[in-house]
ZAMARGU-4260 file (C-alpha; in steps of 0.2 Angstrom, whole numbers, plus 5000, padded with zeros to 4 digits):
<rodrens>
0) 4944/5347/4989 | 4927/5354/4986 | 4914/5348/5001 | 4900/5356/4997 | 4902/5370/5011
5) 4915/5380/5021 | 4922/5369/5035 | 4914/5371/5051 | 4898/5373/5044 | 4885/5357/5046
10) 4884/5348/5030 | 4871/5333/5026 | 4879/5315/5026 | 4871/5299/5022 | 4876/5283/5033
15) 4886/5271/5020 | 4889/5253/5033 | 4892/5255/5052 | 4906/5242/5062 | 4900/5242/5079
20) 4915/5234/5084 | 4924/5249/5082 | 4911/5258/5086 | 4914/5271/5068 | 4899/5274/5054
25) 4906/5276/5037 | 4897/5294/5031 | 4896/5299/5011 | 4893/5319/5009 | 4877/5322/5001
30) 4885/5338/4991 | 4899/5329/4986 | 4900/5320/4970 | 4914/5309/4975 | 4910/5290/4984
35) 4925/5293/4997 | 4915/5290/5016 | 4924/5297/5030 | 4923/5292/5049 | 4908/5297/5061
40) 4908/5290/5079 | 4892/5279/5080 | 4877/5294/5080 | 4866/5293/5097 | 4852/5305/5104
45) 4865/5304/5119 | 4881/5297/5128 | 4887/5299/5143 | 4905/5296/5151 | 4902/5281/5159
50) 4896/5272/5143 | 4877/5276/5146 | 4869/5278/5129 | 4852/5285/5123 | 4851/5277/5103
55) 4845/5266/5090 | 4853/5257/5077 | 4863/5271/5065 | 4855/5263/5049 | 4862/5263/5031
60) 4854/5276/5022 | 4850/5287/5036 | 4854/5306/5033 | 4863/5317/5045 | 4871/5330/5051
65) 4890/5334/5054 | 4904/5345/5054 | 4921/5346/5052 | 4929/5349/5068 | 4946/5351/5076
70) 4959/5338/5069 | 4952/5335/5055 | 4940/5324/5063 | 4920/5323/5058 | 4909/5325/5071
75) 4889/5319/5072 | 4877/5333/5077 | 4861/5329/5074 | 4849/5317/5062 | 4841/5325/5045
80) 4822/5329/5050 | 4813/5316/5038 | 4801/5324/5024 | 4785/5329/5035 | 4774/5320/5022
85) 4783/5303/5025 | 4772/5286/5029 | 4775/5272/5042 | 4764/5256/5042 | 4754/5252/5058
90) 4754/5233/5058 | 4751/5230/5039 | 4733/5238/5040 | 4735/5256/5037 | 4749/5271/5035
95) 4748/5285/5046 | 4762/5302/5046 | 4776/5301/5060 | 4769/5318/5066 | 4752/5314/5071
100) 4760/5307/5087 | 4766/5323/5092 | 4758/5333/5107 | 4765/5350/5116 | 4774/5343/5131
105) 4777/5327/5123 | 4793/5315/5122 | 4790/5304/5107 | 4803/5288/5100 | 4795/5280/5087
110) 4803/5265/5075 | 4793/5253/5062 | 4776/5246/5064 | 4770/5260/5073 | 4780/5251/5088
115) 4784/5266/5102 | 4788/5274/5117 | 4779/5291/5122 | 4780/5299/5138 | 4767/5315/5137
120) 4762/5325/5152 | 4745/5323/5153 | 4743/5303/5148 | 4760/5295/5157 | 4772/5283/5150
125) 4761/5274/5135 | 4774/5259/5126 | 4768/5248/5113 | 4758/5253/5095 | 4743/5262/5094
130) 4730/5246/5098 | 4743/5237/5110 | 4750/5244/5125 | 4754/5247/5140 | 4749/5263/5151
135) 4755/5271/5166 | 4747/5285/5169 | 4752/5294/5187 | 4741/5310/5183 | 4724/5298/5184
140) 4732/5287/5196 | 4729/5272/5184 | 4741/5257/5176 | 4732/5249/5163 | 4736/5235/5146
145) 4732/5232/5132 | 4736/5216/5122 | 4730/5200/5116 | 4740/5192/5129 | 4747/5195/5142
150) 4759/5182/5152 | 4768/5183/5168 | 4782/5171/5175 | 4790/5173/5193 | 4802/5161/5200
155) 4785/5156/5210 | 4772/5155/5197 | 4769/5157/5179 | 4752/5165/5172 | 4744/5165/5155
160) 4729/5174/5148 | 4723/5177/5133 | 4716/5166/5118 | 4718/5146/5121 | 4733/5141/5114
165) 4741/5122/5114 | 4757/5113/5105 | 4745/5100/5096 | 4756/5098/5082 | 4773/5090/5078
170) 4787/5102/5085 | 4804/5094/5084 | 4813/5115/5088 | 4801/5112/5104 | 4811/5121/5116
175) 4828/5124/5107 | 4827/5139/5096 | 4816/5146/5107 | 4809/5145/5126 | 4794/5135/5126
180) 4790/5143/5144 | 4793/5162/5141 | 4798/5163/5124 | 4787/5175/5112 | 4792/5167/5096
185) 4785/5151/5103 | 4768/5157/5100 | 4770/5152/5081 | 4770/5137/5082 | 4755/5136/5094
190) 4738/5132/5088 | 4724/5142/5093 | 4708/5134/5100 | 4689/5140/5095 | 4673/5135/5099
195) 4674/5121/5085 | 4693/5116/5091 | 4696/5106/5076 | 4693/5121/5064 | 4705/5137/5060
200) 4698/5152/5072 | 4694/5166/5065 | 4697/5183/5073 | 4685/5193/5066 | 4670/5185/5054
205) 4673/5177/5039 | 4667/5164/5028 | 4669/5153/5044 | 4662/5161/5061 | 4675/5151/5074
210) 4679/5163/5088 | 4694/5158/5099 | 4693/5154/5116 | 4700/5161/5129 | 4707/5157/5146
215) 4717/5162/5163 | 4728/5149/5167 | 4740/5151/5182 | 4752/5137/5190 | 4762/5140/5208
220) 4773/5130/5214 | 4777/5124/5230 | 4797/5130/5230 | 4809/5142/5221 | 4809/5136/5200
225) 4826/5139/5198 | 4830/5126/5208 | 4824/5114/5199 | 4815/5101/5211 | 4811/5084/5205
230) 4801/5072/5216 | 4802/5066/5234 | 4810/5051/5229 | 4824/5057/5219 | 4827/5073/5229
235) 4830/5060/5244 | 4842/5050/5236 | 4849/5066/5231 | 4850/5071/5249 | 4858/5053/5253
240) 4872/5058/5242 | 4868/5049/5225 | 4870/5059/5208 | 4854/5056/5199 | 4859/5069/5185
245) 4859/5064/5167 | 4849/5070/5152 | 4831/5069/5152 | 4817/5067/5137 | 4808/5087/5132
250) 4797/5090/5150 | 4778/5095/5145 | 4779/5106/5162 | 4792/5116/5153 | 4781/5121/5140
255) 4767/5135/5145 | 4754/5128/5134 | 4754/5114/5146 | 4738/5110/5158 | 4730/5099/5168
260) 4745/5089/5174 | 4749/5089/5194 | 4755/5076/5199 | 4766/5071/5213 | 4779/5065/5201
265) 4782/5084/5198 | 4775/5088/5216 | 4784/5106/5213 | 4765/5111/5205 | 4757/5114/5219
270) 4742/5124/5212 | 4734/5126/5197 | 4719/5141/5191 | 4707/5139/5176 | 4697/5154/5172
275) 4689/5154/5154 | 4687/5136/5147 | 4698/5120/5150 | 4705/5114/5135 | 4718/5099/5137
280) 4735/5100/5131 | 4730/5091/5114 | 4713/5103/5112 | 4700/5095/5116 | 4686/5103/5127
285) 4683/5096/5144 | 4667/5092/5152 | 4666/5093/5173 | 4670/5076/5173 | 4686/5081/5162
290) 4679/5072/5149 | 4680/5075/5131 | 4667/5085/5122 | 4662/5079/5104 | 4663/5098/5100
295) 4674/5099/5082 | 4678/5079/5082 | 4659/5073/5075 | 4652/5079/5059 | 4636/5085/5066
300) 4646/5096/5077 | 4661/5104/5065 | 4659/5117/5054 | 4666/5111/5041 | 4661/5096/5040
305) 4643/5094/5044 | 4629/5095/5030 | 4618/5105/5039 | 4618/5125/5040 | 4631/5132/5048
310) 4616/5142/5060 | 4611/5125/5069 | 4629/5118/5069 | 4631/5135/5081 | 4618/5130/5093
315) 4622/5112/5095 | 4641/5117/5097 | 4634/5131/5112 | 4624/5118/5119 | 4639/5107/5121
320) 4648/5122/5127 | 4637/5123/5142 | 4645/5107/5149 | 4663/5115/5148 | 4672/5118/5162
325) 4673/5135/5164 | 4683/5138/5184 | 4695/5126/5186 | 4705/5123/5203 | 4718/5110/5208
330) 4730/5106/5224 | 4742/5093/5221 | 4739/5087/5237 | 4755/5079/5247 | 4753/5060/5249
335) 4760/5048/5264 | 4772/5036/5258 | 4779/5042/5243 | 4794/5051/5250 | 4804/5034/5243
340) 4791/5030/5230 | 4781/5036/5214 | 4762/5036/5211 | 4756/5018/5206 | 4745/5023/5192
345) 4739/5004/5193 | 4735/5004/5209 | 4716/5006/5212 | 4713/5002/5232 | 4704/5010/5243
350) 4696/5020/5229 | 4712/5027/5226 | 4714/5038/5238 | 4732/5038/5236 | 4729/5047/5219
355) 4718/5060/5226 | 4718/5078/5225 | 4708/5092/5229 | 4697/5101/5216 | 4683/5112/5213
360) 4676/5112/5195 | 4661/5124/5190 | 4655/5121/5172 | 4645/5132/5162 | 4628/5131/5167
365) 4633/5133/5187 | 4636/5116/5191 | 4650/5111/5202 | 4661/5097/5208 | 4672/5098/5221
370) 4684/5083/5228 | 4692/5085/5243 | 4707/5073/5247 | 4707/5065/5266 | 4721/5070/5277
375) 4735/5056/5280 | 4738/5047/5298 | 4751/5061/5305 | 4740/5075/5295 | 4734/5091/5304
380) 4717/5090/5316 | 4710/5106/5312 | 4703/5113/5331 | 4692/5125/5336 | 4702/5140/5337
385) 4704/5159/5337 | 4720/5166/5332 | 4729/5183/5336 | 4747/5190/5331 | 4758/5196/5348
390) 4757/5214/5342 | 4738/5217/5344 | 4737/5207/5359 | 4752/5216/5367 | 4747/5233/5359
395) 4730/5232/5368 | 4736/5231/5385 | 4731/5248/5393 | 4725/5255/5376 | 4745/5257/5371
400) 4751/5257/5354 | 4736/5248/5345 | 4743/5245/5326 | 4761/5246/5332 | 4774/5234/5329
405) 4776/5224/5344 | 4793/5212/5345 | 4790/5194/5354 | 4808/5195/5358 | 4804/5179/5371
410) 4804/5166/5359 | 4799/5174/5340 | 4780/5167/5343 | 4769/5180/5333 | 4752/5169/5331
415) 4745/5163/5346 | 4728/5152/5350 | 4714/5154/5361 | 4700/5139/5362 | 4683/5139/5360
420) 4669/5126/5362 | 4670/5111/5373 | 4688/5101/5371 | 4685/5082/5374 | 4699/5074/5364
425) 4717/5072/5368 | 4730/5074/5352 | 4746/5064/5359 | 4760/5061/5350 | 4772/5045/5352
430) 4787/5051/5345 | 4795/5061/5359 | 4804/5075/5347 | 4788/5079/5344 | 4778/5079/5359
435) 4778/5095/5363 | 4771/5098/5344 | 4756/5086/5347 | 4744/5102/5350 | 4745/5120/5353
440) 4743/5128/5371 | 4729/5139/5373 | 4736/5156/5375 | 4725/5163/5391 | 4724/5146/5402
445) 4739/5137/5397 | 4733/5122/5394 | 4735/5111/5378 | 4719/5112/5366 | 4707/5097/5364
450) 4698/5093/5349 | 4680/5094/5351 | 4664/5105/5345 | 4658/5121/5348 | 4643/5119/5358
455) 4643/5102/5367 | 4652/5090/5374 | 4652/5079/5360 | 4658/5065/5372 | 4641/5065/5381
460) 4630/5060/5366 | 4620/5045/5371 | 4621/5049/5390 | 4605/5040/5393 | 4612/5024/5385
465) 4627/5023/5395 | 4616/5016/5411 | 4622/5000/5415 | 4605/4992/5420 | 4595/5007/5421
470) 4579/5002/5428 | 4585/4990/5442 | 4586/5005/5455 | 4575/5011/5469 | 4556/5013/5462
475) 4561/5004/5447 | 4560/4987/5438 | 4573/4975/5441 | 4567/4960/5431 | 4564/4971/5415
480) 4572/4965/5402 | 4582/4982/5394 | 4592/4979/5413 | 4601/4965/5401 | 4608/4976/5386
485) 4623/4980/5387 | 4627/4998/5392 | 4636/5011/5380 | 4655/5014/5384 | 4663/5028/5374
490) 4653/5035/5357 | 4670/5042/5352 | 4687/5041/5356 | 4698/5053/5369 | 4713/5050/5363
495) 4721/5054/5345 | 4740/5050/5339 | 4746/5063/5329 | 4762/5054/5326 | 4774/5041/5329
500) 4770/5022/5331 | 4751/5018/5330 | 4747/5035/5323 | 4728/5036/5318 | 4724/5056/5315
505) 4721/5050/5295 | 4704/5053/5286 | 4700/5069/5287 | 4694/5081/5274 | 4689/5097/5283
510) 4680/5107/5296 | 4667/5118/5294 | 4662/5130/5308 | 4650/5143/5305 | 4647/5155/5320
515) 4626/5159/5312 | 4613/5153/5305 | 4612/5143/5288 | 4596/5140/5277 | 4599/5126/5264
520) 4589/5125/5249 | 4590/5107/5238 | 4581/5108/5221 | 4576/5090/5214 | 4584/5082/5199
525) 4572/5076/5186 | 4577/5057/5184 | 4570/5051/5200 | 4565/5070/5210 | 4576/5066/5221
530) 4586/5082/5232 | 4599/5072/5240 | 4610/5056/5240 | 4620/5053/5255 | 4633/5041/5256
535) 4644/5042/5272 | 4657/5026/5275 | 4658/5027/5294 | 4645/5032/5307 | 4639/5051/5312
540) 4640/5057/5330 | 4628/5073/5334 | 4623/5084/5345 | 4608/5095/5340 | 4603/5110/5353
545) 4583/5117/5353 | 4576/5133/5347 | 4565/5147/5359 | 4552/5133/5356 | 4561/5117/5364
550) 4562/5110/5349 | 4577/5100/5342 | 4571/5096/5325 | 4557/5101/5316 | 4552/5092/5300
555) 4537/5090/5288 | 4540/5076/5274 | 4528/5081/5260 | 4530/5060/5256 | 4532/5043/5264
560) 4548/5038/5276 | 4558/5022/5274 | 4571/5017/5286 | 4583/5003/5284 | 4594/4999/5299
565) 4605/4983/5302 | 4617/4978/5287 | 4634/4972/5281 | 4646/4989/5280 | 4660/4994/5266
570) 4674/4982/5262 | 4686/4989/5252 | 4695/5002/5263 | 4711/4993/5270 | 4711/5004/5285
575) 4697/4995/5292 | 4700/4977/5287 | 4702/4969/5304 | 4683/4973/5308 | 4669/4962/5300
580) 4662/4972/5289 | 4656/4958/5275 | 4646/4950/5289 | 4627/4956/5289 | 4625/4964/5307
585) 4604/4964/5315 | 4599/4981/5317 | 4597/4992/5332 | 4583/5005/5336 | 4584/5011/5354
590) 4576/5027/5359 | 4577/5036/5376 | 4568/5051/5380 | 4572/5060/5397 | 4557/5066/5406
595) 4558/5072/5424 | 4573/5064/5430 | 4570/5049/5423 | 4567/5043/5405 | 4556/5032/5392
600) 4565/5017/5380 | 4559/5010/5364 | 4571/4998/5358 | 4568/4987/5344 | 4582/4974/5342
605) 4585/4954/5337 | 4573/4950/5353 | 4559/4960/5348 | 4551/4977/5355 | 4555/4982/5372
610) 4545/4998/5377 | 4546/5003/5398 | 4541/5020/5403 | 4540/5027/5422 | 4524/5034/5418
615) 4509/5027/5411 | 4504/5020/5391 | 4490/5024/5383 | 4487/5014/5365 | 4468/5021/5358
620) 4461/5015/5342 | 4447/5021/5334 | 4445/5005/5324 | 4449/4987/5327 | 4461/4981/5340
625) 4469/4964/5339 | 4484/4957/5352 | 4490/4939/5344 | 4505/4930/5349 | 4505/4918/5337
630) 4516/4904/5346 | 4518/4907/5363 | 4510/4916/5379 | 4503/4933/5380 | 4504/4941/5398
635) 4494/4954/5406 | 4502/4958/5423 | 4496/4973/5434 | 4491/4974/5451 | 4474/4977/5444
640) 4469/4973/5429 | 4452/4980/5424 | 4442/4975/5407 | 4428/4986/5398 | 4422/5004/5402
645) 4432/5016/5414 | 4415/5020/5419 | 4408/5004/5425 | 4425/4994/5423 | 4426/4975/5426
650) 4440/4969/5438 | 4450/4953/5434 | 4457/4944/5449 | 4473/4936/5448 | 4472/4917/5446
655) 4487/4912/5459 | 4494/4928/5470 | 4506/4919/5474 | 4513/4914/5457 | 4529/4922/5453
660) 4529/4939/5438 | 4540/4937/5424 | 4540/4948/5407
</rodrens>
């Protein structure tokens, strides 16, 4: 039989069908006029022994090269060179020529749609097409991509960005032919979201402008994803030994378009990140209070439907825009109580502060909004503490092996704590496991670290009011009258139960220590100019030092001061609902100023105004002066009482000396 050459010479072939369970393509000779195929092992750039392979699908219709080789058996040596004026698509858009990708030094595998992998000397690996890709480049030193999106998932997180995508439409292959979490092809069925959110985005400009919005949204979780934690109250009867398997409906958290949900019922979210704009899982745009914006869902503000130019429908749409949210951060902060329980959705006490979680929310034009959860009754008392690892402080012994690796073979302790500021409150635990755990030991004396502040004894606040009948000593004035009020006790407690029976560490939010100086600026809103509203639901202790001047505080009011002291106090936190808080309590103003050893006291209470001084009074009025007591006595006492002129004064002589002095 005539095949078109002499044996052992290469001859062109044409793939016929391929069976890649065995592993043979079925090869026609281009010379030959017969149909007969014969068998060609499966063609690849390279094999090796061990079944590495180097190849693409053989595919029908491809030309090649073979020969007829010992045993009658037709060998593959090498693909047909395609003609050098052949065409590829890039994307649909345009046709290039195979060979423009082609450089001295370079390695080029190229398939349809302009999809390929290059590695070339003097720009690194390069994979993707010619407007998506990704770049490692080793001779500049730089890794670089480029897509419209880019996502990342770990068994600890998951990451999105790129254009704001959301499953707002009925989806019943949700999740079956293709992940909804990871899945490319679940893209498709995604819709994306523009600055009018109920109208078609348009990538580049058409006969609608709607460009699409973009976001960075990031979830971490709290353990492992793959093992598929549920919620403390499940996992607990799990740990008890009950099987709570069984099917369960589709789970939003399983599809990455989903947002804005932590929860403790899927207390796995631990963290959530929005950078870009927050759109809610159905679309709509989200103001700082993560309300919807009427953006695309009015007529006036969609450009399709509104009667007015498409021009002012823009400006009205960007000035809503301004109210987006545009950095978004959440912790789903753990709760007491909910190891064998859900959230109550219902439940509203206490301002539901059950339901509370951190987060800090920065619209558009700047503003924020940031609420921060308080910590539970065995939660952490955050101290005033510096904190070194055991290799620096072990390094720095004699100047020895700074940097290095020091082992704490002793008890695996790398972190340890040093105090700072004055330590007045006792952390104690009354579960006796944990006793030892109560508070950390201070690292240079040994002893157990109090809570306090940094530069006073916060204890001592209102020293001069803890005087039990302070002006009934020698040289002073026993019959006065502030000898009667009671003396102040303790202005804070020295003892704090971290855990165990009667445990009361709860309600905190932070601690803020800065270590300089701070200058605060307040603007005004425009309602009422007003700089600050300040609302705190239990009292505030303070201890305020003085500047090179003596002074403690100094402050001009550009306007008038009103004070209002005395009062009923809030009623609707359960924590404190054995005090009387609905009753209205008299106020208390009592004023004591040291001075040279001893002190001054105003104090304005239910009795009236008591003022006692060791030194003198001096009341001056350039106008009128008028003492009235309107029904009862008025009493001058003094060992001499003079009336008129200091120059030329007039004495008044006491009545009955010996008449007893009362005040």
């Amino acid at each position: 039989m005539t095949i078109g050459a002499v044996p052992g010479i290469p001859v062109r072939g044409t793939i016929r069908s391929v069976n890649l369970q065995t592993g043979i393509a079925l090869v026609s000779l281009t010379l030959s006029q017969s149909n007969t195929t014969y068998p060609v092992k499966i063609p690849a750039g390279w094999m090796g022994p061990r079944g590495q392979i180097s190849a693409g699908y053989p595919e029908r219709g491809t030309s090649i090269f073979m020969v007829l080789g010992q045993g009658n058996e037709w060998i593959f040596i090498n693909y047909d060179q395609p003609d050098t004026n052949s065409l590829y698509e890039v994307n649909g858009l345009r046709t290039v020529s195979y060979l423009s990708k082609f450089k001295p030094g370079r390695w080029v595998t190229l398939i349809e749609n302009d999809i390929g992998f290059i590695i070339d000397p003097k720009e690194g690996i390069i994979e993707g097409d010619s407007i998506q890709f990704t770049q490692s480049d080793p001779v500049n030193g730089i890794f670089s991509t480029r897509f419209l999106q880019q996502m990342h998932f770990t068994d600890a997180h998951r990451e999105v960005t790129g254009k704001v995508l959301r499953d707002v439409d009925a989806n019943r292959s949700r999740g079956l032919s293709d992940s909804a979490l990871s899945g490319h092809g679940y893209n498709k069925t995604l819709k994306s979201i523009g600055l009018d959110p109920r109208t078609e985005p348009s990538i580049s400009p058409s006969s609608i402008r709607n460009p699409a919005l973009t976001e960075s949204r990031a979830i971490y979780s709290e353990f492992i994803n793959t093992f598929n934690y549920t919620n403390d109250k499940d996992e607990a009867r799990i740990y008890g030994g009950e099987d709570v398997s069984g099917p369960l409906p589709y789970q939003r958290r399983k599809s990455r378009a989903d947002t804005l949900s932590l929860s403790l019922d899927y207390p796995n979210y631990l963290i959530e990140t929005v950078i870009g704009t927050v759109v809610d899982l159905y679309g709509n745009i989200l103001d700082i209070n993560k309300a919807i914006l009427p953006n695309g869902i009015i007529d006036s503000l969609s450009l399709r439907k509104s009667e007015e130019d498409n021009d002012k429908v823009f400006l009205k749409l960007r000035e809503q825009q301004r109210k987006s949210i545009a950095y978004h951060f959440e912790l789903n902060a753990r709760k007491p109580g909910l190891e064998d329980s859900l959230p109550d959705y219902t439940n509203t006490d206490d301002y539901a502060r059950s339901r509370s979680r951190l987060n800090v929310d920065i619209d558009k034009e700047g503003q924020f909004k940031i609420n921060i959860p308080s910590s539970s009754e065995t939660g952490n008392i955050p101290l005033l503490v510096r904190a070194e690892n055991f290799s620096n402080i072990k390094g720095s012994e004699n100047n020895e092996n700074r940097g290095s690796f020091v082992r704490n073979a002793t008890n695996n302790t790398d972190i340890f704590l040093e105090s700072f500021g004055v330590g007045v409150v006792s952390l104690k635990s009354n579960e006796k496991s944990l006793k030892s755990f109560s508070a950390p030991t201070d690292r240079k004396t040994g002893e157990v670290i109090k809570l306090g502040t940094a530069f006073h004894d916060i204890s001592n606040v209102l020293f001069l009011h803890k005087f039990d009948k302070p002006y009934e000593g020698t040289g002073g004035y026993k019959d006065s009258l502030l000898n009667k009020i009671e003396a102040v006790t303790d202005v804070i407690s020295s003892e704090i139960i971290v855990s165990g029976d009667g445990a009361n560490a709860g309600g905190r939010s932070g601690t803020l220590s800065l270590d300089g100086f701070l200058s605060l600026n307040i603007g005004a809103n425009t309602v009422d100019r007003q700089s600050l509203w300040l609302d705190t639901a239990g009292g505030i202790v303070a201890s305020i030092g003085r500047d090179r001047f003596d002074r403690s505080v100094s402050a001009s009011l550009d306007g008038d001061m009103y004070i209002e002291i005395g009062g009923s106090a809030i009623t609707k936190d359960s924590r404190f609902s054995n005090l009387n808080n609905s009753t209205m309590r008299d106020g208390v103003v009592d004023i004591r100023i040291l001075n040279s050893g001893s002190f001054h006291t105003i104090r304005i209470d239910k009795e009236g105004i008591k003022i006692h001084t060791p030194q003198r009074i001096d009341i001056v009025s350039e106008g009128e002066m008028r003492f009235k007591s309107v029904n009862s006595n008025m009493y001058f006492d003094a060992e001499n009482i003079y009336m008129y002129s200091s120059n030329n004064p007039r004495l008044v002589l006491r009545a009955n000396e010996g008449a007893p002095r009362t005040i």
